[in-house]
C-alpha positions in Angstrom: 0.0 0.0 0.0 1.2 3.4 -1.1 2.3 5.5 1.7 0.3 8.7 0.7 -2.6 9.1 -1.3 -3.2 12.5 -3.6 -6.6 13.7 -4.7 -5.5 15.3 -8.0 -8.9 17.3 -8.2 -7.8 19.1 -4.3 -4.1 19.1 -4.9 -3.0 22.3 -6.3 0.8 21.6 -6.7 2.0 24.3 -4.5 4.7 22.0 -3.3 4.0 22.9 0.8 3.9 19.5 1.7 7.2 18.6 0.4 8.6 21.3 1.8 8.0 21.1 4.9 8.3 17.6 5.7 10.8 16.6 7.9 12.4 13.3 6.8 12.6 14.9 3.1 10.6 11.7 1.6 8.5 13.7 -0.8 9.1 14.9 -3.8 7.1 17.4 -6.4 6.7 16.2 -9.8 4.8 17.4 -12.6 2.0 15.1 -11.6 2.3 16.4 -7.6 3.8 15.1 -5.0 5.2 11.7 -4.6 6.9 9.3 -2.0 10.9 8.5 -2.6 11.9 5.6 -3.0 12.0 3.7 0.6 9.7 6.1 2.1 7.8 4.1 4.1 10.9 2.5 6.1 11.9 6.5 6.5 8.7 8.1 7.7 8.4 9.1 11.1 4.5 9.6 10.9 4.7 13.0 12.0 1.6 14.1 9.9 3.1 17.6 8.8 2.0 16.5 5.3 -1.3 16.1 6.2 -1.9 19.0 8.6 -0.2 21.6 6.4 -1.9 21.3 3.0 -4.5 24.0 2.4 -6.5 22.0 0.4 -6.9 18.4 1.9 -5.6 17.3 -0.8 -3.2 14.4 0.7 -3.8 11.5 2.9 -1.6 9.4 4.8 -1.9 5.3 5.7 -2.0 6.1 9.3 -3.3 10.1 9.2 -5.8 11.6 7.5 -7.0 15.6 7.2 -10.8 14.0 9.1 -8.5 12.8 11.8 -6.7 15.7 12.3 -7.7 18.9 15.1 -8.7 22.0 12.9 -7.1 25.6 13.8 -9.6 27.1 14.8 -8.3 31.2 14.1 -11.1 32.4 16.5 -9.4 30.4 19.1 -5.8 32.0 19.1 -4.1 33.0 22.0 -3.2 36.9 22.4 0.1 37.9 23.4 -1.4 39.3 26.3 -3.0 36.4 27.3 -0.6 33.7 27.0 1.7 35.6 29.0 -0.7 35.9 31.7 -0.8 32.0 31.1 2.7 31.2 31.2 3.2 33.7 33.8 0.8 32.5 36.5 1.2 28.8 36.4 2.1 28.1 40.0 3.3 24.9 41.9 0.5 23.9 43.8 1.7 22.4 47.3 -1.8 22.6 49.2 -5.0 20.5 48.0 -8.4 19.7 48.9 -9.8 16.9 50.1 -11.1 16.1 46.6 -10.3 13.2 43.9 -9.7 14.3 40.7 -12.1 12.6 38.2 -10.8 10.3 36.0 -12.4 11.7 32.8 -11.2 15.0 33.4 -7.2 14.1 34.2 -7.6 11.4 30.9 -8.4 14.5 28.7 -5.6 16.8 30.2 -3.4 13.5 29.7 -4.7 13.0 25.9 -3.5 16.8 25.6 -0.4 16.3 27.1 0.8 13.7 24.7 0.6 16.0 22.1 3.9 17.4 23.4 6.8 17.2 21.2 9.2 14.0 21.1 12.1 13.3 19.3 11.4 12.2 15.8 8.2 11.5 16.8 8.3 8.2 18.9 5.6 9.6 21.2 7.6 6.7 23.8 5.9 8.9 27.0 3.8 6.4 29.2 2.1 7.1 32.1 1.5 5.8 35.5 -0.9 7.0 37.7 -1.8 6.7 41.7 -5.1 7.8 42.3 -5.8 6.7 45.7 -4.4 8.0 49.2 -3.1 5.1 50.5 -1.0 4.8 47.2 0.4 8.3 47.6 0.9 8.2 51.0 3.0 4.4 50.6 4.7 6.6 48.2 5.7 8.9 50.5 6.7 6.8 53.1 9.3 5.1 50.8 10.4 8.6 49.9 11.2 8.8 53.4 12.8 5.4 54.5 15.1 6.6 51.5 16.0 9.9 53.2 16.7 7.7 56.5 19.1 5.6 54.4 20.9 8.5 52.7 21.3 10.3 56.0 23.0 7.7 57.7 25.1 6.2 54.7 25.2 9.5 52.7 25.4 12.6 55.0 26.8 14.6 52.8 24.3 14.0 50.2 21.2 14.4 52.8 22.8 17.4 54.1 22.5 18.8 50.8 18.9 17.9 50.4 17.8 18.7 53.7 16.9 15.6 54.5 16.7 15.4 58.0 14.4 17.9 58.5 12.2 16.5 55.6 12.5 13.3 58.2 11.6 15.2 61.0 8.9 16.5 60.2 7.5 13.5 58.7 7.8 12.1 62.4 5.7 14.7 63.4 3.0 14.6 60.6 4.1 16.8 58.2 4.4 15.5 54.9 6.5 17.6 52.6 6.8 14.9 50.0 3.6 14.1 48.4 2.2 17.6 51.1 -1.4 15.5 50.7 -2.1 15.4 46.9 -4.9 13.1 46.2 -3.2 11.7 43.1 0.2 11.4 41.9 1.5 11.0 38.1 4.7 9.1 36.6 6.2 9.6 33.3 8.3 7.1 32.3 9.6 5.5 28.7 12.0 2.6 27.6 15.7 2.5 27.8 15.5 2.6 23.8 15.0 6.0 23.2 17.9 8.6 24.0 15.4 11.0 24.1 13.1 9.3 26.7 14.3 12.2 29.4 13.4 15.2 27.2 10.3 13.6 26.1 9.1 12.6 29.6 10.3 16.1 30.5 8.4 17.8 28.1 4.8 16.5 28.4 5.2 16.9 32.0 5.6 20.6 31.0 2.4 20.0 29.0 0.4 18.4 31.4 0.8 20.7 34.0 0.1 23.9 32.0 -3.2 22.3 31.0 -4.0 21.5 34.6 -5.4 24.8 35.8 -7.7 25.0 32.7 -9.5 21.5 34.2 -9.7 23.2 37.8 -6.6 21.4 39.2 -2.9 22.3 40.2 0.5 20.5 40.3 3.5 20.1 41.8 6.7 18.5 40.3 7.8 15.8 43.1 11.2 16.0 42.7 12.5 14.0 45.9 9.7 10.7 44.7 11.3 10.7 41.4 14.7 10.5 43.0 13.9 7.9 44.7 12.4 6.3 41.8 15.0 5.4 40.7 17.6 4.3 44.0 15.1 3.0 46.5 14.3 -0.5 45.6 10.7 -0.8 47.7 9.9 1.8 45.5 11.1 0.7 42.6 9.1 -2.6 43.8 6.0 -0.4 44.6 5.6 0.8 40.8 7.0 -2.3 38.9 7.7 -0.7 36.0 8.1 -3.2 33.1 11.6 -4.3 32.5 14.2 -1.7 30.5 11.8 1.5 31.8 13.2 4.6 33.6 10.6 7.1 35.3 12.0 10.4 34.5 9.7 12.6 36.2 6.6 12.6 38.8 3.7 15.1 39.1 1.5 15.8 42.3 -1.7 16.7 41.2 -5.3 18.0 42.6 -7.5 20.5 42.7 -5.8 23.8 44.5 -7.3 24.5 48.2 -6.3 28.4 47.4 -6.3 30.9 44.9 -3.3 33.1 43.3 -4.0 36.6 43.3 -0.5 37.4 41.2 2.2 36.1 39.5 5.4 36.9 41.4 8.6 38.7 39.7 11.1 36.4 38.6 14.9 37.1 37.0 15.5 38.9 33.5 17.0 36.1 31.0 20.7 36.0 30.9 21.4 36.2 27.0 24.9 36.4 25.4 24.6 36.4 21.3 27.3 34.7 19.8 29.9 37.0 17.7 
């Protein structure tokens, strides 16, 4: 089966779609556009073909222009706005008492994995703890970690603060998962050098789309260090064999309200001469 398919009555030759894909397998002809030769084994299924042409005019096996989201103009962001956007996402460290619907997190996850990955591997999966004795067991691993580091590592848990985090676990307090209802694992195979970035990057995603659902998140830095040292953890999850988690999310709907977006540094820039 032919890679792409061209309707010759839509296709107006203007050449876009070879232009602007990225593994360079298409090529314009008299006749329109055409696959090179070995195409399929170089297409990354990226669907820039398809989403770029004006006219609908070519298909791909696995994409087509009906499957594809339309851009909407009416729907653009305003400078103004998306600064406001970028500019007030918060880390949200206190919650209510609330679970977070799995219908709405699914459909800030399905939005998420429209984050960018490297040549288009999409190899960012998910694993999710929506109940509290999950997140708490979490949490409690986190911290018989700490205890390990502190007396094996000093130096290390000295740098971390680590027996404070300890201490005040002993009294109550958690600091590591501070109460979310639900926490949020991104992990991806071994295989893919660019499993970090990925991971990293629809992380970002997910929670920038949060506060648009209702909810708030918090990037749980010490869990995803212990992730990947702390065996009972590492149990806990069972992530399938060759898998690294590169990043974990607290998430739940915020128990206050920003008022304003606090001042951060001017970017350091030096332009190469």
């Amino acid at each position: 089966m032919a890679l792409f398919t061209i309707d010759q009555d839509k296709c107006d030759k203007d050449g876009i779609c070879a232009l602007e894909c990225p593994a360079y397998i298409i090529e314009m002809t008299e006749e329109g556009p055409v696959p090179i030769d070995g195409a399929e084994e170089i297409c990354i299924n990226c669907g820039h073909c398809v989403a770029i042409c004006p006219k609908s005019a070519i298909q791909l096996v696995t994409l087509t222009a009906d499957q594809c989201l339309p851009i909407e103009k009416n729907l653009a962001v305003p400078a103004q706005q998306a600064e406001q956007f970028l500019r007030s996402r918060r880390s949200i460290r206190r919650y209510k008492d609330k679970e977070v619907p799995a219908d709405v997190f699914e459909k800030a996850l399905e939005i998420a994995c429209c984050a960018p990955t490297g040549s288009n591997r999409q190899p960012v999966q998910w694993l999710v703890l929506s109940k509290k004795e999950d997140v708490v067991s979490v949490a409690s691993h986190v911290i018989n970690w700490m205890r390990y580091v502190i007396q094996n590592h000093p130096e290390i848990a000295q740098a971390f603060n680590m027996e404070n985090l300890v201490s005040q676990w002993d009294q109550g307090l958690d600091r590591i998962c501070r109460g979310a209802p639900q926490l949020i694992f991104a992990y991806a195979s071994d295989e893919f050098g660019s499993g970090a970035a990925d991971c990293h990057t629809a992380l970002a995603y997910l929670e920038l789309i949060l506060p648009s659902h209702g909810l708030g998140s918090c990037w749980a830095g010490y869990v995803n260090y212990a992730a990947g040292q702390w065996p009972d953890l590492k149990a806990m999850l069972n992530l399938p064999p060759g898998h690294t988690c590169h990043g974990a999310l607290m998430v739940g709907y915020p128990k206050f309200k920003y008022a304003r977006a606090p001042k951060r540094n001017a970017p350091v820039i030096r332009y190469h001469t």
